[in-house]
Phi, psi and omega in degrees: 000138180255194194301322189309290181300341169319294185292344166313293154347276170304332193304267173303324151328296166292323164334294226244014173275321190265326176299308188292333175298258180003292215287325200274326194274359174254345165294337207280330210271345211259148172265355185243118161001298202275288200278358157266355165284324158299315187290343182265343165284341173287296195302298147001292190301315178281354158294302177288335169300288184329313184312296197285305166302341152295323185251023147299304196312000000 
C-alpha cells in the first residue's frame, strides 16, 4: 500500500468513526422509534464500513 492510500485509509477510517459517534448520540436523543431505529441502523452501517477499511490496514 503506498502512502497515498494509507492516508485514504486513515482518512476514511475517521470519517467513518466520527459519523457512527454522531448516529449513536442522536439515536439516544430522538423520542419517535421509527426514526430512531434508523438511525441505529446508519450507526450499524457505518461500523461496519469502519470494520472493513481497519482490515484493509
Amino acid at each position: 500500500m503506498t502512502s497515498k492510500e494509507l492516508l485514504y485509509v486513515e482518512d476514511a477510517l475517521g470519517h467513518e468513526c466520527f459519523m457512527k459517534t454522531c448516529s449513536k448520540k442522536t439515536s439516544a436523543q430522538l423520542t419517535d422509534p421509527t426514526l430512531s431505529s434508523y438511525i441505529k441502523e446508519l450507526e450499524q452501517k457505518h461500523t461496519d464500513l469502519f470494520n472493513k477499511f481497519l482490515n484493509l490496514l
